[in-house]
N, C-alpha and C positions, 0 to 999 in steps of 0.2 A: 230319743234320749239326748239331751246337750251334755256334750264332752269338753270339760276342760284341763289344758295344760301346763305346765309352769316352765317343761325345758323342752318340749317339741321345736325344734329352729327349722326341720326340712321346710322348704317351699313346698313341696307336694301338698303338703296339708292344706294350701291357700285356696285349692279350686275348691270352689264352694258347689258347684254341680255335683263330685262326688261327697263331699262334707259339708253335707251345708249346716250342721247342726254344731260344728268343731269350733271352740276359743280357747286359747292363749295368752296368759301374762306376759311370756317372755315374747320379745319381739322374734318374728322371721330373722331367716337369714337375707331376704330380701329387702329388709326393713333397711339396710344401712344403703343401700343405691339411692334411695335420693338424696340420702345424707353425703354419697361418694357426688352426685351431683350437685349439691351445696358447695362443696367444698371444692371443686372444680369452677365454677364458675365465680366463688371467691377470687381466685388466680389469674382468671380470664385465662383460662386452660381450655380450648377448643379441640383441641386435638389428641386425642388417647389410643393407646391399643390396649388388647387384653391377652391374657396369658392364664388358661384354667387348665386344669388336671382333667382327666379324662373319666369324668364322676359321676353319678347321673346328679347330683348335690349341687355340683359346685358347676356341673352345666345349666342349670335353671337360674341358679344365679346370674349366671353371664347374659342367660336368654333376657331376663327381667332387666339387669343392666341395660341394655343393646336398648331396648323401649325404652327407657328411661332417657338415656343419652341421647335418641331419637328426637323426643318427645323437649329435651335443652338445648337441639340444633348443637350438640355435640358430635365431632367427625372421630368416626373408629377407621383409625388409621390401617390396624393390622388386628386381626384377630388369631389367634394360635392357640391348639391344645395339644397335652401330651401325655406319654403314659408313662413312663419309665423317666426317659436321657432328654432333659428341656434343652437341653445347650445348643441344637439346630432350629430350634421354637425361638431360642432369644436370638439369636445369629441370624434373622430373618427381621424381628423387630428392628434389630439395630441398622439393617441392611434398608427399613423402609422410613429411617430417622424418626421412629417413634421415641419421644423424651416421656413420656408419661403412662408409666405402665400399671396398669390395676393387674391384680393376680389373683387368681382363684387356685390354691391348692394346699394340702395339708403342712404340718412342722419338717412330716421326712421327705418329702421333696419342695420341702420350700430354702432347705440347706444346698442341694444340689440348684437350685436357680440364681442361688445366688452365689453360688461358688460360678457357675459358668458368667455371671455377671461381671465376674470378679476379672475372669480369665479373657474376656473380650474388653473390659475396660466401660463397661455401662453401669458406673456409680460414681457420686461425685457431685459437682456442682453445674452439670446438664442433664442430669436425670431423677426423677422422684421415682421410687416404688412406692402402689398401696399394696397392701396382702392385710386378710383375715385378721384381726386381732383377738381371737378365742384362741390362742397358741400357748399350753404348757409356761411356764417360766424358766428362763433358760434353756429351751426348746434347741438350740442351736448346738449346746454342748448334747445333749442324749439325740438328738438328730443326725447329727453329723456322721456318715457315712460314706462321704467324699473324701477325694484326695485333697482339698483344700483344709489350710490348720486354720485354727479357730479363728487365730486372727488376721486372716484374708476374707473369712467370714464376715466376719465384726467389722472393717475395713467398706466392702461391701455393702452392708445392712445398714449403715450408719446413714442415721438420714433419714428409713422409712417411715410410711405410715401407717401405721393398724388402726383400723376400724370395727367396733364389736359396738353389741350393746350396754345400755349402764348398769351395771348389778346393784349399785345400791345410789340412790340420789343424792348428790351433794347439795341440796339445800336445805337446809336445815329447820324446816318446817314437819311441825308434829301433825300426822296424820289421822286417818281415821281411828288408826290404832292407839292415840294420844301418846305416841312417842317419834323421838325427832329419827333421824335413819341413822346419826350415830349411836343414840341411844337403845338401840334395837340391834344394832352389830356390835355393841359390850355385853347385851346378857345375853347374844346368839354365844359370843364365845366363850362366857362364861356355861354355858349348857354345854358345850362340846366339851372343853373341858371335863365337867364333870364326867360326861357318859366317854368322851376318852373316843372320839370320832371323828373323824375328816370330814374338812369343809368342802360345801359345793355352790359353785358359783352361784350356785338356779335357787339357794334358799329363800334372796328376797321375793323373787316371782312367786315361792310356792305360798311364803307367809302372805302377800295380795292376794293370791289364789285364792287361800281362803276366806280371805274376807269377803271375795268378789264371791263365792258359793254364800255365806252367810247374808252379804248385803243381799243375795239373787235370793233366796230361801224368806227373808225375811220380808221383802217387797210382794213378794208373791202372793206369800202366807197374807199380807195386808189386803192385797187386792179379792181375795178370795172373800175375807171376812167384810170389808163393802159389797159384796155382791151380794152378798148372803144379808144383810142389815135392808138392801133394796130388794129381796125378794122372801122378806120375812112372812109375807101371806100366802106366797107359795111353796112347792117345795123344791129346796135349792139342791140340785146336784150337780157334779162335774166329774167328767173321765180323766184319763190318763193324756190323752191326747191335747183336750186343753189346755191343760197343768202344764204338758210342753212347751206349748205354745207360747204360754204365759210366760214361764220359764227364757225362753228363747230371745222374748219381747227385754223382757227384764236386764238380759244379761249384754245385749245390745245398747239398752240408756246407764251403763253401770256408768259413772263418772264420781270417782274419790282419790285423794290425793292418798297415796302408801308408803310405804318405806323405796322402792322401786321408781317417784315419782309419782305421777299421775297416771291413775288407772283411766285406759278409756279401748273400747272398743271400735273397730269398722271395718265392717263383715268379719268379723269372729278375728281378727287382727289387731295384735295390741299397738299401738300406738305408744312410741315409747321415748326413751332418748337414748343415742350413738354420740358415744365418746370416741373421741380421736386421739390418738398416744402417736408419740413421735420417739425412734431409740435413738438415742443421743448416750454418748459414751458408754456403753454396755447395758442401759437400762432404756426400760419405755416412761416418757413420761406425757403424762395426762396434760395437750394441749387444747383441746377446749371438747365440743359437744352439739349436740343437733336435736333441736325440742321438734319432734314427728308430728304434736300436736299443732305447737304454733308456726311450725317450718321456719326455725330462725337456728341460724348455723352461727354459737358462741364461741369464738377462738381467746384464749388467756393471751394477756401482751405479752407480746416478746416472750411468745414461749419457745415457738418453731423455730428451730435455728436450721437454717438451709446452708448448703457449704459454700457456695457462693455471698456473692455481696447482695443477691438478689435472689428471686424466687426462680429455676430452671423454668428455660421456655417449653412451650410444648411442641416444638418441631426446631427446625435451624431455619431462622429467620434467615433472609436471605436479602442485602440489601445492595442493590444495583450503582456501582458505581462508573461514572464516566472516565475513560481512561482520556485524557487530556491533556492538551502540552502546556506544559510548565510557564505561569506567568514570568519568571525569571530569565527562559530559556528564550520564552518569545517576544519579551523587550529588548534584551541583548541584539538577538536576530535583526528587529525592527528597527533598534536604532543604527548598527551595520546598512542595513537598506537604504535608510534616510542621508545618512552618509554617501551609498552607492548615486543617492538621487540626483543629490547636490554635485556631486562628480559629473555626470550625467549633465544635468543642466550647464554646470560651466564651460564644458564640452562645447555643449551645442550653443553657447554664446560666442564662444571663442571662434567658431567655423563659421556663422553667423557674420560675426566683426568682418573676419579678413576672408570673407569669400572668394571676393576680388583679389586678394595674393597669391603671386603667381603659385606659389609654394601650396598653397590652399586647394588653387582652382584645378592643378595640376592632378590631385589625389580625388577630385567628385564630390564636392562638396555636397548635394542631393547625398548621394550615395552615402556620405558619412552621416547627413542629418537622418536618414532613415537605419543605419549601425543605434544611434543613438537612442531613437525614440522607440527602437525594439527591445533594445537596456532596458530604457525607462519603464515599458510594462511589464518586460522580466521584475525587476524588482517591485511593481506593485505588486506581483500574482502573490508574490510571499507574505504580503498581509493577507490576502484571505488564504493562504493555504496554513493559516495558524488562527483561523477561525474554527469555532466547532461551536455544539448543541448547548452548549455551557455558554455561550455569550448570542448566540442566536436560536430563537422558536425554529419547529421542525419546518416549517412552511419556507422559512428566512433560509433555512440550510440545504436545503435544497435549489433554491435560487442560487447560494451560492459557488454550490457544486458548478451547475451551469457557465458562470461569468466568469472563475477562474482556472475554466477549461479554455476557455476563449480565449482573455487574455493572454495564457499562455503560449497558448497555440500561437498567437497572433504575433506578438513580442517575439516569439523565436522564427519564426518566418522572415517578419520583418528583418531583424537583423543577422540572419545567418543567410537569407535571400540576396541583402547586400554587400555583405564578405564571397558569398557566392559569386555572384555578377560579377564584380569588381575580377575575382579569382579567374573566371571563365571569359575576362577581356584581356589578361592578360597572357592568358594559354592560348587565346583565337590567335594574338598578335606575332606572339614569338615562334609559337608549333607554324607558322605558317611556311607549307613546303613550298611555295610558286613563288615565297621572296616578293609579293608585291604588295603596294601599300596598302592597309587597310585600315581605315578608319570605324572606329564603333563609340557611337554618342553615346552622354549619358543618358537620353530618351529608348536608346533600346533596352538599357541596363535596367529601368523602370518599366519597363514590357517585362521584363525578366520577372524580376519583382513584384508587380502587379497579376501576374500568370500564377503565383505561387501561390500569393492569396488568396485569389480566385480560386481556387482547390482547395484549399484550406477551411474556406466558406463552401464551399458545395458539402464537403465533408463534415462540417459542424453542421451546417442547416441539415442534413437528410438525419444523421446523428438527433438531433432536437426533435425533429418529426416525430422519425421513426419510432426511433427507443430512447428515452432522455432519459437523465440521472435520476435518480430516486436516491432517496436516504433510505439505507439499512442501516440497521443494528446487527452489529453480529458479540454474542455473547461465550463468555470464557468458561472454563470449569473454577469450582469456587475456589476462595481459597479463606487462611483463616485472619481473623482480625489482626492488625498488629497491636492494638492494644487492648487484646488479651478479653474483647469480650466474647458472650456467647451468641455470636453471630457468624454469619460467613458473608465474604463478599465475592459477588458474581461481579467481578469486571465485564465490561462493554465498552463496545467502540461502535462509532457511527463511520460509516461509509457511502462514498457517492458510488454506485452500481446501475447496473439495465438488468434488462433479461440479456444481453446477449453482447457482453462487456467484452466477452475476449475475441471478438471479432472485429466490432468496432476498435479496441485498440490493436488489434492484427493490421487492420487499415492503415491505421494510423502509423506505426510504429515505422512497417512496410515501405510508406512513403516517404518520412521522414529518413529513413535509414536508407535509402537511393538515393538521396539528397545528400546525404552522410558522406555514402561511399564516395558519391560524386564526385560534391565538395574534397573531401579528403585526394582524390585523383587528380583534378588540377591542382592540389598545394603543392602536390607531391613533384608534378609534373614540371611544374614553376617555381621549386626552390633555389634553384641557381641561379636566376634569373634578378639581376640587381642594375635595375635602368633608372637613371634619376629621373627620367620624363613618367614615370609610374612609382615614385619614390616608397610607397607604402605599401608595395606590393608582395614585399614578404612577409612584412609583420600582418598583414590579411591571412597570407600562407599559416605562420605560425595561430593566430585566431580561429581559424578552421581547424588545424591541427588540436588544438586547445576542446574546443565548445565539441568536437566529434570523440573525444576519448571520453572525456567529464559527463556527455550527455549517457554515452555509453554504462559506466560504472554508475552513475544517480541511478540512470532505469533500473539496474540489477539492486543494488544496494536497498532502494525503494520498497522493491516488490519483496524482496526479502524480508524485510523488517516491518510487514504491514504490519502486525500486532504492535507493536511498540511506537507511539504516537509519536512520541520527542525526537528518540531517534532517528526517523521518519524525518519529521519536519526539518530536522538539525539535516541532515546530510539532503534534502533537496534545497535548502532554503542555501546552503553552503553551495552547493552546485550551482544552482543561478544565480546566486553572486559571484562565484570564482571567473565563471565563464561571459557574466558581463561585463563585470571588472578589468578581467584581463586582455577583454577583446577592445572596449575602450583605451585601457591604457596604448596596448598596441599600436593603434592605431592617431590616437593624439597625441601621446607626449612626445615621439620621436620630431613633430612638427613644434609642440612647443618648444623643444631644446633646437632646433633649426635655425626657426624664428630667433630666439632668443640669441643663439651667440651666432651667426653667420646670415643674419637676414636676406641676403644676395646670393644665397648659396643657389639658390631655386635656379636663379639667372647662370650663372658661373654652371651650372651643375647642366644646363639644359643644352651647351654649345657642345657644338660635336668637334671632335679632336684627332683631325685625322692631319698628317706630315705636308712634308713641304714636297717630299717625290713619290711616283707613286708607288715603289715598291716599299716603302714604311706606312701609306696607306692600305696597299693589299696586306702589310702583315696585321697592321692592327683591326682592321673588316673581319681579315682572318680570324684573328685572336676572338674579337665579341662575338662574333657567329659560332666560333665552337662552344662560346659557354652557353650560348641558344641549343645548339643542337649539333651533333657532331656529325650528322648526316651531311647536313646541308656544307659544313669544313670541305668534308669529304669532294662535295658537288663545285665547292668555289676552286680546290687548288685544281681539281682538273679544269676549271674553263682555265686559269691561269697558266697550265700548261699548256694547252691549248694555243692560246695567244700569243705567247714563249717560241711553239713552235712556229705560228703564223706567221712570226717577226722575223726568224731567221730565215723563213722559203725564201721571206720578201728579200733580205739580203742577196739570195745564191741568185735570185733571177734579176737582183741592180748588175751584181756581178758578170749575170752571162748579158746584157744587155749591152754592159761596156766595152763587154767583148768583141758583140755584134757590131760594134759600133767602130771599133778600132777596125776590125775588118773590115766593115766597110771602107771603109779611111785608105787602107793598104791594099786590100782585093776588091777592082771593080767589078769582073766577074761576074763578082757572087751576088749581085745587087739582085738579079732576076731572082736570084732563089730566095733571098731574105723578104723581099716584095714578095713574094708567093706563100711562103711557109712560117715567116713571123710576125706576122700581123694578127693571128690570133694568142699565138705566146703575148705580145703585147697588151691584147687586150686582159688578157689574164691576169698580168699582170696589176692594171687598173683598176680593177673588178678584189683582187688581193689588198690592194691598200686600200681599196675603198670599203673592205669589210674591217680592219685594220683600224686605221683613225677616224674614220665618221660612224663605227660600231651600228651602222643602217644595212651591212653587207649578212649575205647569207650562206652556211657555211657551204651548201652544195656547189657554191661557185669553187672554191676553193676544192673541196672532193675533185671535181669535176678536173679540175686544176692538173691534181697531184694525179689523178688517174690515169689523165691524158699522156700518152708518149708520143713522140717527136717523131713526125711522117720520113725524117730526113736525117741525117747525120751532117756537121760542118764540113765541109769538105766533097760534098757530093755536088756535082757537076752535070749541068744539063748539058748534053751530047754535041748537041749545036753549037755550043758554045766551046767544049774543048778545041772544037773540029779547025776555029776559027783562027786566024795568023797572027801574027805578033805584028803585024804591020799597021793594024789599028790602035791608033793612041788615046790611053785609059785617061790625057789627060783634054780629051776634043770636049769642047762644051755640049757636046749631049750628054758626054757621060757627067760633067758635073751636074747640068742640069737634074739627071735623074736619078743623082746621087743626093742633093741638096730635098728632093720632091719627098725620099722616103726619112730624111733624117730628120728636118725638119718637125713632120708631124708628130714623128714619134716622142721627139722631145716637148712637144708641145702639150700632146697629151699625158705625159708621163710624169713629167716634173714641174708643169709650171703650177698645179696644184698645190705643191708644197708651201709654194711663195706666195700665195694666194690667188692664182689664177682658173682658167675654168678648171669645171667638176671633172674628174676622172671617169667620170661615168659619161660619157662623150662616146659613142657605137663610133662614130665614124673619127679617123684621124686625118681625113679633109675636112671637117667640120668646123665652122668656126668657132673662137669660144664664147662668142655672145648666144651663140642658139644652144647654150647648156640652159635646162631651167632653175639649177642650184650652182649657186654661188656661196660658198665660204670658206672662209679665215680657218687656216691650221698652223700652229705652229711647226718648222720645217724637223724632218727625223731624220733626214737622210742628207751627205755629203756626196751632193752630184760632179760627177766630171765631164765636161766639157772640152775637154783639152782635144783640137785636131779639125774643132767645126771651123 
């Protein structure tokens, strides 16, 4: 038996395995999904979730959507169903940026979805609702069963779209029924009226209905009576079961235009049109429509009013922007630089010029040409370290990670290598404890220099092997437009990286930060120190002091502020300018103001200035050596003590000498004893001034000296001789003879030195003074007496 219906809408009724014999005027409720997919892909709405009630109705619906949206390369973002409380169903939606939500569920929980919509903030102009449009009218006032007032309701709903089928055709063509479908809903309601009845949506499908039984009855009945006209010679019968069949066939080709549209069948499923209604200030109005037969989705102009300027996307577009330093910031920067450069170059012409001035040569000319040209790549590095992905290809930027690793490297070597050296010649020279001269070229200070580099290269080359730069991307959480569209932006920044970056810069840091300390150790060590034969050897001090604190706070400040490009750029780009800057300035202007007002100062500055005697010499030796070093003070007034004393022994023993000498004069006597017992006092004596004024003597002669005590006392008397008479005269020529034999020598060795005769160092006092091998000129210290010879 073929069944037909005018308000069946389940889907159940589709599978034709259990029904196969079941049609319907009124579309499915399945019938609006490809109309929901019409209208979706009008939009270029890729991306949707769903939200059904927990029905078995309005799950079949969903099921038949899901294929559908399948079947448009449509993505279901989130799917969700619920029985009761939606508000953890949309709070998940919202949680997976779903904009486009289709809805499956009745008027009384379609007031609670949209109250919880209300309450999360999912209405408006980034979000579209579809729901059902077979909803009661004013559904939302007898619904409403929430704690939401009507109009947080209406706030919310504003904007959706309902989707149902069309109850009665808006085009105004006269049917089978020879009237137009207005003219068939004025005497529909002229008859209600009469009989005093309510209307039901499903009257135009029922009025098709039956024409679709009449037109099927009456084609039937045709075919029947051709059959029977072709088999007039025999006899014609037919069962129940054909007449089905017939029937079946029949209602399958039914095609007539009704008040509903056009009637058409396929598999027992009307084909129909879905209207689309949009509520717009408290009403739905009918924005356009979806012909099922011809698949063409009719929208009215400018009906849809969306709350935006535009149509809601269907996810949060997300558009990736470079976070970048500022073209403002990095012209400013760059022309600073180019200024730095020019500085820079004049510099190194100026040193260049006056090499050869004493003034110039005096401070290492190399030395400064190499200060200079590690400036000069300092401030290249800061044009590329304000390059990024925005002015060069990924391939270019990673090159140039590379090359302004180098530069860098290389430029601060170079010239904090040569503030170095320079620094470490000047602490060799003045820390020196042994006081003796040393001389240090500038060819070692360039071993110095050239050793550093050399490390510096071994460490970029294994660096480049091993693990080189790579450009990363590292990306931000989004954030929202600032001009207000429906978009989010994901900030990104490009980075030069390795796999194994904080090791390589542990190396690095490491090294340079021993050089740091270093450096900083002799400035510190050598700030007192102000010798015009090393004229710029503090402001070196201060430049080390400088470029080791500044490098310190860039590195921090740097690594801090990686997210923030400018920032970044701004305070490294500031760093190696301040500290090239100021270690140039340092180091040349104090020579160009030299130059300029006292050009001879070099000369004047370079003569040592020590007195006319030389206890104003020892004070001022004294005075420069304690600003050296207060040890070595300490070491000079003892030898001058020393000397002090050595000068006054040499007095007491002129003194006892003249003694001896007057005795002998007076007491012959004693000749045998002073011949015996003073000949080595004498020579001690000799041995005393010859460490004294020719500073060739050593002090153990003098120990030896003072240690020594006197075998004899004056006055001790050899035995034999008391014993002897007074009758022998002290003035017979032997005794002068052997008076003259001992006085003689002694003066010969003792004092004629003074006047310039032989060396004091003479062993023997019979020796002549031509067999001394040293002969020299002293001026005389001593007032010799003579009186008695």
């Amino acid at each position: 038996m073929v069944q037909l219906s005018f308000a069946a809408t389940t889907p159940v009724l589709a599978d034709k395995k259990k029904y196969p014999n079941f049609f319907r005027t009124v579309p499915s409720d399945n019938a609006v999904n490809p109309a929901v997919v019409k209208f979706l892909n009008y939009y270029n709405w890729s991306r949707v979730g769903t939200l059904t009630q927990d029905v078995q109705r309005f799950s079949e619906v969903r099921n038949d959507l899901t294929n559908e949206l399948e079947k448009a390369d449509i993505q279901i973002a989130d799917t969700e169903s619920f029985s009761n409380d939606p508000c953890v169903n949309v709070k998940k939606l919202k949680d997976n940026d779903v904009r486009i939500i289709i809805g499956q569920f009745d008027e009384h929980l379609a007031s609670k979805v949209f109250c919880c919509a209300y309450n999360l903030n999912m209405f408006g102009s980034k979000y579209q609702w579809i729901i059902p449009g077979w909803y009661q009218g004013n559904w939302w006032e007898q619904a409403n069963t929430t704690n939401c007032t009507t109009k947080k309701l209406l706030t919310a709903m504003e904007g959706y779209i309902s989707v149902d089928f069309e109850p009665l055709s808006a085009r105004q063509i006269k049917g089978i029924s020879g009237r137009t479908p207005k003219e068939y809903e004025r005497e529909y309601s002229r008859e209600l009226q009469q009989k005093g009845v309510e209307a039901s949506k499903f009257h135009g499908f029922a009025y098709d209905g039956i024409w679709v039984i009449a037109k099927t009855l009456t084609r039937v009945m045709e075919l029947l009576r051709m059959k029977q006209r072709q088999n007039t010679y025999h006899n014609f019968t037919v069962d129940d079961r054909e007449v089905g069949k017939m029937v079946l066939d029949v209602m399958n080709e039914t095609n007539f235009y009704g008040v509903t549209g056009q009637v058409m069948f396929r598999n027992g499923e009307r084909m129909g049109t879905i209207k689309f209604n949009q509520f717009q200030e408290g009403q739905e109005v009918k924005v356009g429509e979806y012909n099922a037969i011809a698949d063409v989705l009719d929208l009215i102009n400018n009906s849809i009013r969306f709350q935006g300027v535009e149509p809601p996307k269907d996810r949060t577009f997300v558009r990736l922007q470079r976070r970048h330093i500022n073209v403002p910031l990095y012209s400013i920067l760059s022309t600073i630089t180019i200024l730095g450069m020019f500085m820079a170059g004049a510099f190194l012409f100026f040193n260049i010029k006056n090499r050869n001035h004493r003034l110039i040569k005096m401070s290492s000319p190399y030395m400064n040409n190499l200060i200079i040209l590690g400036g000069m790549l300092s401030y290249a590095s800061i044009f590329l370290f304000g390059l990024d992905g925005g002015f060069v290809s990924d391939k270019e930027f990673e090159t140039l990670c590379t090359v302004r690793t180098w530069i860098l490297t290389v430029g601060y070597t170079t010239a904090f290598g040569a503030m170095f050296a320079k620094t470490w010649r000047v602490h060799a020279i003045f820390k020196n404890v042994k006081m003796k001269k040393k001389i240090i070229k500038d060819q070692k200070l360039l071993i110095i220099v050239g050793g550093m580099l050399l490390i510096d290269l071994c460490i970029l080359i294994c660096w480049q092997i091993v693990d080189p730069l790579r450009r990363t991307v590292e990306e931000y959480s989004l954030e929202a437009d600032p001009q207000g569209r429906d978009i989010a932006i994901r900030p990104f920044l490009e980075h030069c990286e390795n796999t194994h970056m904080t090791i390589w810069l542990g190396i690095v840091y490491a090294y340079k930060g021993l050089l740091m300390l270093f450096g900083c150790f002799l400035a510190w060590e050598t700030r007192n120190v102000s010798i015009p034969a090393l004229n710029d050897s503090k402001y070196i001090g201060m430049s080390v002091y400088n470029v080791g604190i500044m490098c310190i706070i860039g590195a921090a400040v740097s690594f801090l502020t990686r997210d923030q490009p400018n920032v970044q750029f701004c305070i490294v780009a500031l760093v190696i300018i301040f500290c090239s800057t100021i270690t140039l300035c340092l180091v040349f202007v104090p020579k160009l103001i030299t130059m300029r007002t006292n050009p001879d100062a070099a000369t004047q500055n370079r003569r040592l200035k020590f007195t006319q005697n030389q206890k104003k010499e020892d004070s001022k030796t004294s005075t420069s050596v304690t600003s050296v070093n207060q040890a070595n003070t300490s070491r000079l007034d003892g030898l001058q003590t020393d000397n002090h004393r050595l000068r006054m022994r040499i007095t007491e023993l002129d003194k006892e000498l003249e003694e001896v000498t007057m005795q002998l004069q007076d007491t012959p006597e004693k000749t045998p004893y002073i011949k015996q017992n003073h000949y080595p006092d004498a020579n001690n004596i000799l041995s005393i001034r010859n460490f004294t004024d020719g500073k060739d003597g050593e002090k153990s002669i003098l120990k030896n000296h003072l240690e020594q005590k006197p075998q004899a006392q004056w006055g001790s008397m050899d035995p034999s001789r008391i014993n002897r008479g007074p009758l022998e005269d002290i003035n017979s020529p032997e005794h002068i003879q052997r008076r003259l034999s001992l006085q003689l020598p002694i003066l010969h060795h003792a004092y004629l030195p003074s006047i310039g005769g032989v060396d004091a160092s003479c062993t023997s006092p019979n020796g002549s003074p031509g067999s001394s091998p040293r002969h020299r000129h002293m001026p005389p210290s001593y007032r010799v007496m003579v009186s008695g010879l």
